[in-house]
Every structure is written in C-alpha cells, then in structure tokens.
N, C-alpha and C positions, 0 to 999 in steps of 0.2 A: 101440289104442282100439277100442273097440265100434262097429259102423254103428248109428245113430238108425235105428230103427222106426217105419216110417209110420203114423200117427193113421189108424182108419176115414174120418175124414172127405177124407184124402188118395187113400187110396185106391178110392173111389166119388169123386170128384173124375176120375182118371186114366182110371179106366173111363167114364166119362161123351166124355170128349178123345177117346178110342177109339171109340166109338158114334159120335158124332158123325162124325168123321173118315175114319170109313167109310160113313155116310151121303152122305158129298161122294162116295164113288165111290173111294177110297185101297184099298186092301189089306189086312187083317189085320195082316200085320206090319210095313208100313208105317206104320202106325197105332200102333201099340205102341212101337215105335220111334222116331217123333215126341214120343210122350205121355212118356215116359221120360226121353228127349234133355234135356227140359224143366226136367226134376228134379235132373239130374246137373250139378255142379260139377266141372269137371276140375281135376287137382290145380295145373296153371300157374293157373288162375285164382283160387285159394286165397292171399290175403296173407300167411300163415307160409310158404309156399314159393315169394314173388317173388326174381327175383335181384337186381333192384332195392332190396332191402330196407337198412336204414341201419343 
C-alpha cells in the first residue's frame, strides 16, 4: 500500500509544534522528533495487526 501524503495544512501544523517547541528552549531535533512521534502509528497499535484479534 502507498503512505498517505500529508495535506499542507498538516504540515505548517508540524512546523508550527517545531517553533514552538523550540521556543520552550528543546533542540532542533528534539523538536522534530517530538512533532513526528505525534503523527506516527506504530504498527502494534494498528487494529488489523492485534494479536488479540477474533
């Protein structure tokens, strides 16, 4: 399957998380990092791949 493509609005969204985040005094890539983390679904937590499933 294809990765989804972030909408403009998603990404001036992220960058914003980033500014900000580094306004508090964080890091460049700590900031980045954070704003990302956000966005991402890892695949355990994806309901077509619980092992729980019936």
């Amino acid at each position: 399957m294809a990765n989804k493509r972030p909408k403009p609005e998603e990404i001036v969204s992220k960058l914003r998380q980033v500014e900000v985040l580094m306004g508090q005094g964080m890091s460049r890539l700590d900031a980045i990092r954070r704003a990302l983390a956000r966005s991402v679904i890892s695949v355990d937590e994806r309901p077509d791949h619980s092992p729980f499933k019936s």
